[in-house]
N, C-alpha and C positions, 0 to 999 in steps of 0.2 A: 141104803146109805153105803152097805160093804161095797155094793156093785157098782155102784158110781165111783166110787173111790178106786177100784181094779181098775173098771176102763180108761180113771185118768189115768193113771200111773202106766198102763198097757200104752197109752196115746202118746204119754211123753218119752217111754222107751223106745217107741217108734221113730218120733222125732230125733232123737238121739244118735237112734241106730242110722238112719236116713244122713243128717249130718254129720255123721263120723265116717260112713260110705263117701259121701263126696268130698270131704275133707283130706280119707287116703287117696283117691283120685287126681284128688290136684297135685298131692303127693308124688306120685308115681308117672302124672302127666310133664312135670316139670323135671325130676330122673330122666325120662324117656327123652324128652324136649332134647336137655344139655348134653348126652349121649349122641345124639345125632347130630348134633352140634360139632361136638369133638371126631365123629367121625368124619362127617364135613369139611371141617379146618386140616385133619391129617392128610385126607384123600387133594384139598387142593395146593396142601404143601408137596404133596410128592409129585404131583401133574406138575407141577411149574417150576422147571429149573431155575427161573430167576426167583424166587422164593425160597427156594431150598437153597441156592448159594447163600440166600443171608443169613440161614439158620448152621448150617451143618455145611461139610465138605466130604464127599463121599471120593474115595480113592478106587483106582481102578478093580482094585481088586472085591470095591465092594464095601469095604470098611466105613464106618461113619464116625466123622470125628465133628465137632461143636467148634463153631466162631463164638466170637466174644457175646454175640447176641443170641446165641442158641444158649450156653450157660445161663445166662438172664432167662430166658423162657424155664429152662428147668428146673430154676431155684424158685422162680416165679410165683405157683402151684402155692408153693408152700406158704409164700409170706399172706400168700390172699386169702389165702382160710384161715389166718390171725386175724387179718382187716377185716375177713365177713361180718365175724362178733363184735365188730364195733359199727359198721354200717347196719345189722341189724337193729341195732338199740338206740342208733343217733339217726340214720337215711332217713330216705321216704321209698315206698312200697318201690316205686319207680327202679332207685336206684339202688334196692339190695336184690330187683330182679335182671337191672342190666349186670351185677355185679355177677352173680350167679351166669349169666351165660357168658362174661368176658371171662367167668375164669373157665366155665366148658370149653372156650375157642382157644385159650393159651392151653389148655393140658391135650388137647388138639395136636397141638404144635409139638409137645414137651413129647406126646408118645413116639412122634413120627419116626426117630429111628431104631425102636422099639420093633413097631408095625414095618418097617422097610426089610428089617434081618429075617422075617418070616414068610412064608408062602402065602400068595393068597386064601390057598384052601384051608391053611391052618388056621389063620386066623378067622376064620367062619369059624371053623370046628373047634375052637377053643370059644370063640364067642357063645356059640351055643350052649355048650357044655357049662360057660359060668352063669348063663340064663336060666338052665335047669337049675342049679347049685344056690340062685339069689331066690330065685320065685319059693324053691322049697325052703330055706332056714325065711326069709320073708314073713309066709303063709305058717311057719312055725310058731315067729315073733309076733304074729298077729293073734294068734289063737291060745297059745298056751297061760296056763293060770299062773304058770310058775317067776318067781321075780328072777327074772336076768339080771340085777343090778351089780350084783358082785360079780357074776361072771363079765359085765363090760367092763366094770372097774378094773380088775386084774389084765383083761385082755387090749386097755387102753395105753394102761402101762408096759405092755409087753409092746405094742405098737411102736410108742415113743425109744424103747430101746431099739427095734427093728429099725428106723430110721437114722438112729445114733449110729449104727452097727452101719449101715449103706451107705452113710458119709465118709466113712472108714474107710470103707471097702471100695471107693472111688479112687484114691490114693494104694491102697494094697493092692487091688485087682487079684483077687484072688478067689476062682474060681469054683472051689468048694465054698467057701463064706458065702457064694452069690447064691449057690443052690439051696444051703440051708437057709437063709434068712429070705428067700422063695418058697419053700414048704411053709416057713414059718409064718408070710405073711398071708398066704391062704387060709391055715388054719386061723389065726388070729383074725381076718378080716371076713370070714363067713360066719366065727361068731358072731360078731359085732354086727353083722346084718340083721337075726335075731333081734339082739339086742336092742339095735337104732329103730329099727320097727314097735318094737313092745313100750320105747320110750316116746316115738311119734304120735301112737296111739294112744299113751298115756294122758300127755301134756294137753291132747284135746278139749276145749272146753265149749258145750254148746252156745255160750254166751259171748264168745269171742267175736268180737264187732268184724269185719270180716278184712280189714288193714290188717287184723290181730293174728286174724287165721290165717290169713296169706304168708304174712310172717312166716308165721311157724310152719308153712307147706313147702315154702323154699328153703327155711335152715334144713329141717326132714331132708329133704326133696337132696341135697347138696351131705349130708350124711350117706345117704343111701347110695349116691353119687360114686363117691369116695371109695364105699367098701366093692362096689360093684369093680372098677376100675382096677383096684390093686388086685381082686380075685384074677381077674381075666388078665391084666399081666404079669401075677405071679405063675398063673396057669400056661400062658403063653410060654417064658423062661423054663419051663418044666417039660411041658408035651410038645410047644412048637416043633415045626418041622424047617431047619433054614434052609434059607436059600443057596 
């Protein structure tokens, strides 16, 4: 009877294990997906001068400044990651994954002259370097026994100040503020990779009808998103090398 009783228990851990594997997968396939999305959308705004005229107006000397429709794209970002959590709970599967990739194509848009003030090479080399930097706290958030909860709590709330502070500092321009609240969003947004990971894999449940799990593969999927993004252009503003 004990042995019967192990093997079940062994066969449903397997099961488990087996669906919580493909569950991060779709995870990290849908990351990967809108990421190439957003590099997609940057690379065909900067190929095409009549597209870049409606966003930005770059000055001879190189400068890039925002049309009325490039502020709209950069505020953009923001308000759609309000409206996810409500397309999440109300959409259908459909449309919280086109939502998910319209906002990869506008934050696209919103980095492009971000990506335009640095070298190509750099931005590989920063890309890469936040690849190492997400895979390892990632692989961290996956594995460790320990609860991240307060550490994302605090480091959520530090976010939301980071953001206050850069609203700020659009009107200040003030160059020190830009650099520190850069260091700042690194550290803050490499924890929270950790974190969004340990809670991804938390919320798992094998009984999720699979509407259910998809769900929750693109909220995940669009978290991971997020923190990957601000690394790699807080990292950029740091190490970049301009043009």
């Amino acid at each position: 009877m004990n042995t019967n009783r192990e093997i079940s228990q062994t066969s449903a851990q397997v099961y488990v294990d087996e669906g919580l594997r493909q569950y991060m997968m779709r995870v990290y396939n849908y990351m990967a997906g809108g990421l190439c999305i957003t590099a997609l959308a940057s690379f065909l705004i900067m190929n095409s001068p009549t597209a870049l005229s409606l966003f930005f107006t770059v000055a001879p000397t190189g400068a890039v400044s925002l049309s009325a429709l490039g502020w709209l794209v950069l505020f953009a970002p923001l308000i759609m990651v309000f409206a996810f959590g409500w397309v999440i709970s109300h959409g259908s599967l459909k449309q919280v994954q086109a939502t998910f990739w319209g906002f990869a194509a506008i934050m696209g848009i919103a980095v492009t002259p971000t990506l335009m003030a640095y070298t190509g090479e750099s931005v590989t080399r920063i890309f890469l370097i936040t690849a190492a930097m997400f895979g390892a706290m990632s692989l961290y958030g996956y594995t460790t026994r320990r609860d991240l909860t307060a550490m994302g709590s605090f480091l959520i709330m530090g976010v939301w100040g980071i953001i206050i502070a850069m609203l700020v500092n659009i009107f200040l321009q003030s160059s020190g503020l830009f650099y520190a609240l850069s260091i700042l969003s690194v550290i803050a947004f490499t924890g929270l990779t950790a974190y969004d990971t340990q809670t991804i894999r938390r919320i798992y449940s094998e009984t999720d009808s699979n509407d259910s799990s998809s769900r929750k593969a693109v909220s995940g999927a669009l978290a991971l998103y997020m923190d990957f993004i601000n690394v790699f252009i807080s990292l950029l503003n740091l190490l970049g090398d301009r043009r």
